[in-house]
VOPADO-129457 format. One record per residue (C-alpha): residue number from 1; residue in three letters; z, y, x. Coordinates in Angstrom, 2 decimals. Layout:
   num   residuo         z         y         x
   NUM       Ala         Z         Y         X
...
! end
This chain:
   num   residuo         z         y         x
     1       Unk     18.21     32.92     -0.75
     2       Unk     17.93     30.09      1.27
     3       Unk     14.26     28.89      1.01
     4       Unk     12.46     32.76      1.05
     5       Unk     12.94     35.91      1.64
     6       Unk     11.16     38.97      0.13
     7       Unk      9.80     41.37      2.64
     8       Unk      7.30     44.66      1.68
     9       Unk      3.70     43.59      2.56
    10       Unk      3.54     46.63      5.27
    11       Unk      6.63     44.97      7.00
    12       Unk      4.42     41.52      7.81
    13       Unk      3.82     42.06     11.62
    14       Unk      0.00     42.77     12.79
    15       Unk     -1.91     40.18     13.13
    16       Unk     -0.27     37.82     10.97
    17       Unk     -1.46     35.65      8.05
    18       Unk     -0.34     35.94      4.74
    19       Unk     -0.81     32.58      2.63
    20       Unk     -1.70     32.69     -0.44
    21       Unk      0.26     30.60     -3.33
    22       Unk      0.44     29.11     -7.34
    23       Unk      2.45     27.53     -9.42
    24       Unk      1.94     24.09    -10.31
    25       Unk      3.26     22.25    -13.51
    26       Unk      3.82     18.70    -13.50
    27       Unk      6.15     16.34    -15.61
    28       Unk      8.32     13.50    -13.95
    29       Unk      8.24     10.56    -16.02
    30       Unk     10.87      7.48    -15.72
    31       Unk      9.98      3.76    -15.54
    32       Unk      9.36      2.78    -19.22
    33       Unk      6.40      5.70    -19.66
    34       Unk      9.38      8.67    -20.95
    35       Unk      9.88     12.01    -19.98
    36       Unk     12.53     12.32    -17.26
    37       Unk     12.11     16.44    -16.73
    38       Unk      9.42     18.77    -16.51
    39       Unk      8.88     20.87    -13.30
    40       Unk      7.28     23.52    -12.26
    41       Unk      6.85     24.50     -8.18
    42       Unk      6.22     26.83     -6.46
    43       Unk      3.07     25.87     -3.55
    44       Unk      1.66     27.34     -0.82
    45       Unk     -2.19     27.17     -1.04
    46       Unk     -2.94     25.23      2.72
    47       Unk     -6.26     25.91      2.62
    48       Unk     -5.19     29.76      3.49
    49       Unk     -3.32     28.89      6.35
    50       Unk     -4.30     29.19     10.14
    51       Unk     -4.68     26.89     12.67
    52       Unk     -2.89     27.62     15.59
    53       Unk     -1.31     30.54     13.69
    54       Unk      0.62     28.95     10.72
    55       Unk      0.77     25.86     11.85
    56       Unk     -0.02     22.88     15.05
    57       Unk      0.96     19.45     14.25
    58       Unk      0.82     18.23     10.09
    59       Unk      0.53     14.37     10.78
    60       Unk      3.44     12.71      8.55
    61       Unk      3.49      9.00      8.12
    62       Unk      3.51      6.65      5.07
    63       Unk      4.68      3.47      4.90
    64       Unk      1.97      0.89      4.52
    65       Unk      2.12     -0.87      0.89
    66       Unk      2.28     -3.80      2.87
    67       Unk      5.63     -2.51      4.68
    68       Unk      6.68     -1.62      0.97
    69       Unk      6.75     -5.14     -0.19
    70       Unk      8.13     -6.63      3.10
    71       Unk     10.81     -4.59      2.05
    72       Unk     11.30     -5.98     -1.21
    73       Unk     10.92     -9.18     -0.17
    74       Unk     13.63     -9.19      2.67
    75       Unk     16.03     -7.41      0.31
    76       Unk     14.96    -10.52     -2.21
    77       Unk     15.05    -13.36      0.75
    78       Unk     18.30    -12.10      2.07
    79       Unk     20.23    -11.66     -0.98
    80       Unk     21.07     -7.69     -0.47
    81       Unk     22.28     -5.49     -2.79
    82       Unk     19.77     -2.77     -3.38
    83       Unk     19.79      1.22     -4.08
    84       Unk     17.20      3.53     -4.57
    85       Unk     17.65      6.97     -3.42
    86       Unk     15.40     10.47     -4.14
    87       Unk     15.86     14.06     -2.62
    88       Unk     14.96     16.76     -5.18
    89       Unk     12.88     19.60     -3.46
    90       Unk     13.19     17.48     -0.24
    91       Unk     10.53     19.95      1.42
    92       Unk     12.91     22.82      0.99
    93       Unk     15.29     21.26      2.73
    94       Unk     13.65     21.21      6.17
    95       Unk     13.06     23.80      8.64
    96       Unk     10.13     25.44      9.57
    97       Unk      9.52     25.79     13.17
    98       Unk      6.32     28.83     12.37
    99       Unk      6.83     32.00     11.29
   100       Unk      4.97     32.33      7.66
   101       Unk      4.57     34.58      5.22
   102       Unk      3.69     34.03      1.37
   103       Unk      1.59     35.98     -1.64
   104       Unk      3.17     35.21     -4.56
   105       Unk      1.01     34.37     -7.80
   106       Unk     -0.44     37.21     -9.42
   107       Unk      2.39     38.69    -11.80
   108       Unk      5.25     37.13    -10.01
   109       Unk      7.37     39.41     -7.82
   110       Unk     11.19     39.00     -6.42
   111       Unk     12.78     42.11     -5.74
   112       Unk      9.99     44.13     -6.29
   113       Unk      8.17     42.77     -3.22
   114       Unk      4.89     40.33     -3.94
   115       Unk      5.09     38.68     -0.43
   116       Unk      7.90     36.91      1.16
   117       Unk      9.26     35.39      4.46
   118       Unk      9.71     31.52      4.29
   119       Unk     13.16     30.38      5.82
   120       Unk     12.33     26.74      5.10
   121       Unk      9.27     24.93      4.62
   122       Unk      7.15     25.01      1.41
   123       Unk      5.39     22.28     -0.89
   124       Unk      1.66     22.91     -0.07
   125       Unk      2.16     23.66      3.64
   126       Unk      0.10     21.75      5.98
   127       Unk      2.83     21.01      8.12
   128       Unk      5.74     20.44      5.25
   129       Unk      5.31     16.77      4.99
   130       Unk      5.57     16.56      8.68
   131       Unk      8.82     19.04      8.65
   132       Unk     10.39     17.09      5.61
   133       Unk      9.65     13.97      8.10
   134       Unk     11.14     14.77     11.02
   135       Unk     14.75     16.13      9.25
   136       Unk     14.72     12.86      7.11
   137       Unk     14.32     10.69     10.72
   138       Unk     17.02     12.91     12.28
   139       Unk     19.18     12.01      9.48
   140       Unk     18.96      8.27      9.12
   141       Unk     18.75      7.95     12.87
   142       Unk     22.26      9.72     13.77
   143       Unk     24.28      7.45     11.31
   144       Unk     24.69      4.60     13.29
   145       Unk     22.59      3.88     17.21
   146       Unk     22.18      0.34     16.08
   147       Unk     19.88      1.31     12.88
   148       Unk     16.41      1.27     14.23
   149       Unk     13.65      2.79     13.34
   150       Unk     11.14      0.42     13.63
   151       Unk      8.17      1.12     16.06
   152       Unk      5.31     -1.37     14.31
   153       Unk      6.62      0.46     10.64
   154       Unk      7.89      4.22     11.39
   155       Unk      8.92      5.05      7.96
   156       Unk     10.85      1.59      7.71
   157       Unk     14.74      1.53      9.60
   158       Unk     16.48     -1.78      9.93
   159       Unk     19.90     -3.29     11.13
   160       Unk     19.66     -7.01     11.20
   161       Unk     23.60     -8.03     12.58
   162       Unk     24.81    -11.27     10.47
   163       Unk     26.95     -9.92      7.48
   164       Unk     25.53     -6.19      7.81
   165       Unk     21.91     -6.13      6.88
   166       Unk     20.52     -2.42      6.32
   167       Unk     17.30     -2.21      5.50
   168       Unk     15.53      1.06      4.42
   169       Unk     11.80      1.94      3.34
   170       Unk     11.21      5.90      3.02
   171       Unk      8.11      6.90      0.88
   172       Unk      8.53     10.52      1.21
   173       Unk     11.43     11.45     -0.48
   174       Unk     11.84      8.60     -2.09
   175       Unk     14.09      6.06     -0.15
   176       Unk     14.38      1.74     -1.14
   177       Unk     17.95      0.72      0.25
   178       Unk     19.36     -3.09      1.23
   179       Unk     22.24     -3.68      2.21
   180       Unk     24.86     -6.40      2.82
   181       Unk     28.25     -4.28      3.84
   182       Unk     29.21     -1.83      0.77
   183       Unk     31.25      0.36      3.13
   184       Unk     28.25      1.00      5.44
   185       Unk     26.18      1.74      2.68
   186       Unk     28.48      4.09      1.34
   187       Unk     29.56      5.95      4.36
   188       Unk     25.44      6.22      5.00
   189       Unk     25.40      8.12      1.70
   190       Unk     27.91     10.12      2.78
   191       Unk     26.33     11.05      6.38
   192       Unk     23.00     11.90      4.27
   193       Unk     25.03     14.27      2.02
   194       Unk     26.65     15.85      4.58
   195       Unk     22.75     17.46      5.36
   196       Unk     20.81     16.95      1.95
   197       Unk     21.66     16.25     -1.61
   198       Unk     20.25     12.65     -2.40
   199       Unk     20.30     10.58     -5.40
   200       Unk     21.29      7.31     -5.58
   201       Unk     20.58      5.03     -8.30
   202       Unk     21.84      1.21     -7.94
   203       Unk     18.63     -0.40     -9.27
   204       Unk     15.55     -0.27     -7.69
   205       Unk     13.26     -0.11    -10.64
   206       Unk     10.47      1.63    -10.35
   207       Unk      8.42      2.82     -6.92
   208       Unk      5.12      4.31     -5.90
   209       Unk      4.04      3.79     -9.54
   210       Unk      4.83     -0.14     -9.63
   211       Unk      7.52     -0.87    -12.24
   212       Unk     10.26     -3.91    -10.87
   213       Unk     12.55     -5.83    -12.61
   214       Unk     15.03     -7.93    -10.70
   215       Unk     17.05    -11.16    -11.30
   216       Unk     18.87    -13.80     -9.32
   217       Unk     16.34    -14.69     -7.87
   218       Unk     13.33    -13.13     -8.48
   219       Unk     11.65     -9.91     -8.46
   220       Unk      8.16     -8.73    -11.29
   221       Unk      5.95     -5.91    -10.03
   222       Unk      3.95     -4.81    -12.54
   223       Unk      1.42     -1.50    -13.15
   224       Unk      0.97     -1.71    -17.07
   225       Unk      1.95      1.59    -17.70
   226       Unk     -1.02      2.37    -15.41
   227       Unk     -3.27      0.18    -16.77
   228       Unk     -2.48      1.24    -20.90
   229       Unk     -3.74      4.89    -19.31
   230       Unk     -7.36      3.42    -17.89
   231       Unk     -7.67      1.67    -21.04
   232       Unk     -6.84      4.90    -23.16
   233       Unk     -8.96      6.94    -20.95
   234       Unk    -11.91      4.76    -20.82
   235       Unk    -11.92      3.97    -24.52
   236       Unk    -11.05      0.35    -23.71
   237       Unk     -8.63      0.19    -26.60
   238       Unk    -10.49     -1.06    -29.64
   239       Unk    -12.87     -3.59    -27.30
   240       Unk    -12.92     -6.88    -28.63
   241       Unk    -14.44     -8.52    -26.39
   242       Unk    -12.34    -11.18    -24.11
   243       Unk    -13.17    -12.61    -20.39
   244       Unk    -11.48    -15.20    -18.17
   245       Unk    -12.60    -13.46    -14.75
   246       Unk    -12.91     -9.98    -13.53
   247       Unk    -16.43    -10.32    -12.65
   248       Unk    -19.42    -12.82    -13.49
   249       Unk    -19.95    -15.78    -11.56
   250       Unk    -23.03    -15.79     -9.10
   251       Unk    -23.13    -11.88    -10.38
   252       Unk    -25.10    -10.25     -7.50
   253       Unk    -25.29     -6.63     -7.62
   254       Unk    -27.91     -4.37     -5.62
   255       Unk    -27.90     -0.84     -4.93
   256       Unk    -29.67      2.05     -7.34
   257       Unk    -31.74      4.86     -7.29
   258       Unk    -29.02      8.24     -6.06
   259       Unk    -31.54     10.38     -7.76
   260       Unk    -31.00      8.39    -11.51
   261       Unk    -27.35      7.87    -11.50
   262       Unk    -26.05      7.29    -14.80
   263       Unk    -23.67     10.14    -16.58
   264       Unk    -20.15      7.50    -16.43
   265       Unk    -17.07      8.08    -14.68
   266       Unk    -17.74      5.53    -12.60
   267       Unk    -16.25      6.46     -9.72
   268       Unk    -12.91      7.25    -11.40
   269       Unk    -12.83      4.11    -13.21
   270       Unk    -13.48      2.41     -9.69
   271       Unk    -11.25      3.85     -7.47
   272       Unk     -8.20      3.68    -10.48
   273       Unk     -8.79     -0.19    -10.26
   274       Unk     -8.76     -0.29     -6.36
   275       Unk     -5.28      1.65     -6.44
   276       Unk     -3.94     -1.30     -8.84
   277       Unk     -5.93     -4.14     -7.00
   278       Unk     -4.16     -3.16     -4.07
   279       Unk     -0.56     -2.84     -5.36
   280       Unk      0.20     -5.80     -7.96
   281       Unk     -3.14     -7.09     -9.23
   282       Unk     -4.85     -9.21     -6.38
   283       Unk     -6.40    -11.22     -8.66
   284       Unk     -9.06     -7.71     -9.52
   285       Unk     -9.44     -7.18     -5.61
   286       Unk    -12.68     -8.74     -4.72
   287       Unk    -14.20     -7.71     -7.64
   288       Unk    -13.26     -4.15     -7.30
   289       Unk    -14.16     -3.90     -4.00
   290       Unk    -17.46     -4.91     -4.41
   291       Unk    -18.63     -1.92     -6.82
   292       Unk    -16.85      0.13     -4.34
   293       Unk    -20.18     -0.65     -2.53
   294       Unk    -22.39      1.24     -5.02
   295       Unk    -20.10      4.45     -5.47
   296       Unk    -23.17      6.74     -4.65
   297       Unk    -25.65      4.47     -6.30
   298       Unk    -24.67      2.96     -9.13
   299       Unk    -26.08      1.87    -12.19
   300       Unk    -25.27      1.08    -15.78
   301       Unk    -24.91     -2.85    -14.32
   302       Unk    -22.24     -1.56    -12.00
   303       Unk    -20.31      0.68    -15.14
   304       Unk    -20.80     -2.48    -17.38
   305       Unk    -19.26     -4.74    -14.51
   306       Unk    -16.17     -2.09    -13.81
   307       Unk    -15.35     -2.06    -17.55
   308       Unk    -15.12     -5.85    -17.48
   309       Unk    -12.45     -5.69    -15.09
   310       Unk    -10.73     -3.19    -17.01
   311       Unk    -10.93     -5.46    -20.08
   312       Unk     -9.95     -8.58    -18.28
   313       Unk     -6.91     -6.16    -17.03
   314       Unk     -6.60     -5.58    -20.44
   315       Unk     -6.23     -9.69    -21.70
   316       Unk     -4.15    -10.16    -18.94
   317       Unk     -1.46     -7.85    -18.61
   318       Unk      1.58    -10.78    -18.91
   319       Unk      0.10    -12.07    -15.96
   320       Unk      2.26    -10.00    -13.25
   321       Unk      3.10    -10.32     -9.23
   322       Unk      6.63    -12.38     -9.46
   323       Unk      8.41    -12.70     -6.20
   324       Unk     10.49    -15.94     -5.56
   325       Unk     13.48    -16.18     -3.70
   326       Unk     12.66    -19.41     -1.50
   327       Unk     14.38    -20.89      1.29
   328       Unk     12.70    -23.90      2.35
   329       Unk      9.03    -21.46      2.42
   330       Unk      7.57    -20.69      6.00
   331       Unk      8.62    -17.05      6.74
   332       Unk      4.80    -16.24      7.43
   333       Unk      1.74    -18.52      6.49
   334       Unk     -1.99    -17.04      6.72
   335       Unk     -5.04    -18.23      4.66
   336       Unk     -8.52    -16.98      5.23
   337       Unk    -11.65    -17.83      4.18
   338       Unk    -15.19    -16.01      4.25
   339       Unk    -18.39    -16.25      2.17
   340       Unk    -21.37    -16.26      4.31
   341       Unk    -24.27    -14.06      3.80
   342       Unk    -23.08    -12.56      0.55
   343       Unk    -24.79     -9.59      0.93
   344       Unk    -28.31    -10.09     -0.41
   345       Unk    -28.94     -6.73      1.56
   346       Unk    -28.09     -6.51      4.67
   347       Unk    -27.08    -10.48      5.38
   348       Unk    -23.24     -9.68      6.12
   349       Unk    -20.50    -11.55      4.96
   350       Unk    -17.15    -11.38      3.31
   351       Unk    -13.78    -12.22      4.68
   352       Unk    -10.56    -12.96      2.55
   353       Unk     -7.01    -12.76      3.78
   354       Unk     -3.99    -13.62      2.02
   355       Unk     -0.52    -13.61      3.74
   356       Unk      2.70    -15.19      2.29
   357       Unk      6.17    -13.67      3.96
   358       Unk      8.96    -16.56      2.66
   359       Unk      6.36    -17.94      0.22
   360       Unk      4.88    -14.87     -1.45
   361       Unk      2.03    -12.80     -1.18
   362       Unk      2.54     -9.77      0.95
   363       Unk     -0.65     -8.13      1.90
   364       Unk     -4.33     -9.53      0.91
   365       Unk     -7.68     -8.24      1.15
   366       Unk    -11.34     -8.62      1.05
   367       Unk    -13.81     -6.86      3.12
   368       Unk    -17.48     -6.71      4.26
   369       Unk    -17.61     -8.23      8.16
   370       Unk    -19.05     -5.26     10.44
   371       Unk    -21.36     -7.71     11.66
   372       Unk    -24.20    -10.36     10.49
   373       Unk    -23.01    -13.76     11.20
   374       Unk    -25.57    -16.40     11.93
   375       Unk    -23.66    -19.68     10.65
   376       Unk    -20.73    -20.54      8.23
   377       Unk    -18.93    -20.92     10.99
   378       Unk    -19.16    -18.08     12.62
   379       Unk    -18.26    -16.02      9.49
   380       Unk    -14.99    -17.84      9.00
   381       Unk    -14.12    -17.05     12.58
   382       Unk    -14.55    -13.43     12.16
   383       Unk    -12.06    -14.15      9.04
   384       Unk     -9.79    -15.61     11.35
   385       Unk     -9.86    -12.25     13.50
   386       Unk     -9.21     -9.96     10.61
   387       Unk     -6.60    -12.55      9.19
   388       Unk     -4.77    -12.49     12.92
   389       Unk     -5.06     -8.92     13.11
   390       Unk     -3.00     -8.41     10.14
   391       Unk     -0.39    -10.71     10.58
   392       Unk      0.19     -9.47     13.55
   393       Unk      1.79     -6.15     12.17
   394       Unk      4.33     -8.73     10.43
   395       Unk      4.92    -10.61     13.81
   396       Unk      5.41     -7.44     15.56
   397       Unk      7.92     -6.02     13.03
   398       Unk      9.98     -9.19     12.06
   399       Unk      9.75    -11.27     15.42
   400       Unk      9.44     -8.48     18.36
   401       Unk     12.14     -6.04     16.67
   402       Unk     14.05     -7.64     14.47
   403       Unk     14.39    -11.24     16.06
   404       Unk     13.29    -12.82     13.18
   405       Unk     11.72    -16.26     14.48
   406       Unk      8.44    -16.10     12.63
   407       Unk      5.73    -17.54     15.18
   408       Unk      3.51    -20.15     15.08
   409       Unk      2.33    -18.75     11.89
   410       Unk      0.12    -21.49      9.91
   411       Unk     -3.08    -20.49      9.42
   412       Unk     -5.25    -22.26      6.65
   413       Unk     -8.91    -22.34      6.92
   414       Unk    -11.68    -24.30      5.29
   415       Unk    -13.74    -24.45      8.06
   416       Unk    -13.79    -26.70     11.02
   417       Unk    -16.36    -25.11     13.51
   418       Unk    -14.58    -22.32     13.01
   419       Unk    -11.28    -24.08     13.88
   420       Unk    -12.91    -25.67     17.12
   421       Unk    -14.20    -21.94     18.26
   422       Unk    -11.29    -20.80     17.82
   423       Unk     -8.95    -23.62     19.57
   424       Unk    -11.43    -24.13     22.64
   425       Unk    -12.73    -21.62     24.84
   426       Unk    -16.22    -22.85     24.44
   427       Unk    -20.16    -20.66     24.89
   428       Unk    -22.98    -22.08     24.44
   429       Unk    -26.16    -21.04     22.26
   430       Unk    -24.21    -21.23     19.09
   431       Unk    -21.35    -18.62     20.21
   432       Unk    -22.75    -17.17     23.56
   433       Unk    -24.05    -13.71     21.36
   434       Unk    -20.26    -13.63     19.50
   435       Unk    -18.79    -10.12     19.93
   436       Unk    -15.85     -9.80     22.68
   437       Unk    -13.51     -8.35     20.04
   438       Unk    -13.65    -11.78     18.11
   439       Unk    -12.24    -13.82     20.90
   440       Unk     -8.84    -12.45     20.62
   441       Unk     -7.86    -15.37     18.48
   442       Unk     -8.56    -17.56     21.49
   443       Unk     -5.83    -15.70     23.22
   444       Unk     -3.13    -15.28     20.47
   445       Unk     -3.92    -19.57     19.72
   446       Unk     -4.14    -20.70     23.42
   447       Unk     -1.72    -18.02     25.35
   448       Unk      0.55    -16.54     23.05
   449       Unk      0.91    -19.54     20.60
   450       Unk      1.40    -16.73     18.00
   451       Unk     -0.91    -19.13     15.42
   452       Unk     -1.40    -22.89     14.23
   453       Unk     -4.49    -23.49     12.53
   454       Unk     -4.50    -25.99      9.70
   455       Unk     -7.35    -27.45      8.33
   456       Unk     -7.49    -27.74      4.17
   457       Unk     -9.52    -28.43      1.39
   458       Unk    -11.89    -25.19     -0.19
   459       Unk    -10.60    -25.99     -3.03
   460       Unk     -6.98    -25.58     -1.72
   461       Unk     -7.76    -22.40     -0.18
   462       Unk     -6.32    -19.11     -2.13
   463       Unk     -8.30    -16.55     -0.14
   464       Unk    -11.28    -17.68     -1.32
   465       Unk    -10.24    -15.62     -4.53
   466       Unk    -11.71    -12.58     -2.21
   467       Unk    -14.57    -13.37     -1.14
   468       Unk    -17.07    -14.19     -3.58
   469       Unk    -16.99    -14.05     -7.89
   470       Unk    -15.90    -17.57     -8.88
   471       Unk    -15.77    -19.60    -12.49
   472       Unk    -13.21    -20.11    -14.38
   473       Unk    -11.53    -22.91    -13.36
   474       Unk    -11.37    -22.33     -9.75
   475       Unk    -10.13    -18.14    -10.41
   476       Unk     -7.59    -19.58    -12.69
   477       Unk     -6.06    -21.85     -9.70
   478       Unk     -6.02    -19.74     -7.10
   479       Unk     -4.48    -16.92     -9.59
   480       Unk     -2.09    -18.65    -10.68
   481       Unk     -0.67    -19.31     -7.03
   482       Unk     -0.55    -15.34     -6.33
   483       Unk      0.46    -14.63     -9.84
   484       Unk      2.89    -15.42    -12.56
   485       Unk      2.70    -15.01    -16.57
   486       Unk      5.77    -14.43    -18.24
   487       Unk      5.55    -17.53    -19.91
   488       Unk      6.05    -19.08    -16.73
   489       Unk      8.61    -16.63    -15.67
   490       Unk     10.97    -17.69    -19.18
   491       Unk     10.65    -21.36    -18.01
   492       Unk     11.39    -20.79    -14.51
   493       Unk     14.68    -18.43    -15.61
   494       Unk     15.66    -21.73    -17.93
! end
């Protein structure tokens, strides 16, 4: 046995810990909704185990869904063919540097023995993500010293040499491949196997719950499997009505009484959009993250306003996130845009950012400044700080490790004042009180050159889409430069 090893429960050395374990059921399903296989694992329960005794370190990174779609993109940009690979029982496979021991579930022996010796690490462990981790780095980083991992994106490994692009995003176990040279890819499979049993598949169709479909020259993520399920959950099926928007124009929302809170899933229904919102649907984000406000104190407002957005989901659902392959676009361009004072609270503001890697939209957001600003202007230029902040991970990643020219990066505001704050090292009473932190766009604009602001009209601007509830006509523009419908899509394939 290669995983455990069944020991008698008087043979586990004093003083040691004996974790306690279940079996959990689950079904794998494929990219069209269908059963692929039905699974059952065995888990540790990591709530039994010991600090200090079962286990130290259990930090594993993620990729950022950001560093996701930069993948996608390149592999788009770039013209590489593409793979997806997947390691079955991937925690298995890696070792376990602790000496544990495991209670089977009630009913379930091997060998006669109810408690056994782990010889590899176990799904459930607090440390098996980190384990699984550190044997999948080993791996990828002993084919070849000249694929990196990368130190702004750990779970993302490049090689950018002319004629042998190798790109690789690991989620896990799950691994998204580019790649320019067929016999390097294949003799990287064939390093991997040498250790683990992987998968490949040469499609990359379906990923972190986002379905893709690929031509020439484009690439569709979409989440309607995802969002048939909220409207089957939520009874959203058989509603009739229809909106345009997400959310209500001018809708202001205010907080409500914790003791009276309605008896709706609220929450569920809330944080199920945000997960969507954040992966294909930007055109949901702002209003979904403003009734993530009122989690603890909502109100039947707030459940009528999150079922809106699940109906508009609902209308909408040809309207997709199409990546373009596009030459002639800026590798990186910024927009940002705030809306002052939103808060009818507590005064703060909102700030939108939108960035577009090689013309598409590659991380966005919309959050609630940490601080009350006193003019327009100084709300935008708290924008431009968050907007900087984050395009910085995509300087540092493209430009500083792979030697991707990338810099200045256009930045887009509505806002002059903001613009002149930002370009001049000025104080007086209007910016004397400005937090320190906020200045670091006069040093990325002035010393590092990292950034070209560009004035433009409000009207032109796309992150204003997250920072306040707009009408119709306005929504509709700015959606339809993030988004695509597949009417579109037919006449752009024609």
């Amino acid at each position: 046995m290669k995983a455990i090893k069944p020991i008698k429960e008087e043979d586990v050395p004093h003083g040691k810990n004996i974790v306690e374990s279940k079996i959990v059921y689950k079904l794998k399903l494929l990219a069209d909704g269908s059963i692929d296989k039905y699974k059952a694992r065995l888990v540790a329960k990591g709530f039994t185990q010991v600090y200090g005794l079962d286990f130290t370190e259990n930090f594993s990174p993620t990729p950022m869904i950001g560093g996701v779609r930069f993948v996608v993109i390149f592999i788009l940009h770039f013209k590489l063919k593409r793979a997806q690979g997947d390691v079955s029982g991937a925690f298995l496979n890696s070792y376990l540097k602790e000496e544990i021991y495991v209670r089977l579930p009630e009913g379930l022996k091997l060998q006669g023995s109810s408690v056994v010796r782990l010889l590899k690490s176990l799904y459930g462990l607090k440390q098996a993500a980190r384990d699984w981790y550190e044997l999948s780095d080993h791996i990828i980083r002993t084919f070849d010293s000249e694929l990196k991992r990368s130190q702004t994106e750990p779970c993302v490994y490049y090689k950018n040499v002319e004629g042998n692009r190798f790109i690789i995003s690991v989620h896990v176990d799950d691994y998204i491949i580019g790649y320019e040279n067929e016999e390097y890819f294949q003799a990287f499979v064939k390093h991997f196997q040498k250790t683990i049993k992987i998968t490949i598949k040469d499609e990359v169709d379906y990923m972190l719950q986002m379905k893709l479909e690929w031509t020439e020259n484009t690439v569709t993520l979409s989440q309607n499997r995802q969002i048939e399920t909220l409207m089957s959950k939520f009874n959203a099926c058989e509603v009739k009505k229809s909106y345009t928007t997400p959310m209500e124009a001018k809708l202001k929302l205010t907080k409500g009484n914790v003791n009276e809170l309605p008896d709706v899933p609220y929450r569920e229904l809330v944080c199920s959009l945000l997960f969507i919102a954040r992966y294909t649907r930007p055109d949901i984000l702002f209003a979904v993250t403003m009734l993530c406000r009122y989690l603890v104190c909502y109100t039947e407002i707030h459940w009528k306003a999150a079922k809106r957005v699940l109906i508009y989901l609902k209308n909408t659902m040809d309207i997709t996130l199409v990546y373009t392959r596009n030459i002639t676009a800026r590798p990186l361009e910024l927009y940002v845009d705030s809306d002052w004072g939103s808060d009818p609270v507590d005064g703060r503001s909102t700030s939108g950012v939108l960035i577009m890697l090689y013309g598409n939209p590659v991380t966005w957001s919309s959050e609630k400044q940490s601080n009350v600003a006193l003019s327009t202007s100084e709300a935008e230029y708290m924008a431009i700080t968050s907007g900087f902040k984050e395009v910085k991970y995509f300087i540092n990643l493209m430009q500083v490790e792979m030697k991707l020219l990338v810099t200045p990066v256009k930045t887009n505001l509505d806002n002059i004042g903001a613009g002149y704050m930002a370009e001049q090292s000025i104080t007086n009473k209007r910016t004397k009180h400005i937090n320190l932190r906020y200045h670091y766009v006069r040093e990325e604009i002035q010393e590092f050159k990292n950034f070209d602001l560009d004035y433009i009209d409000t009207k032109n601007n796309t992150s204003d889409i997250f920072t306040k509830p707009l009408d119709r006509g306005l929504f509709e523009k700015h959606r339809d430069t993030l988004m695509s419908t597949d009417q579109e899509r037919h006449m752009e394939n024609n």
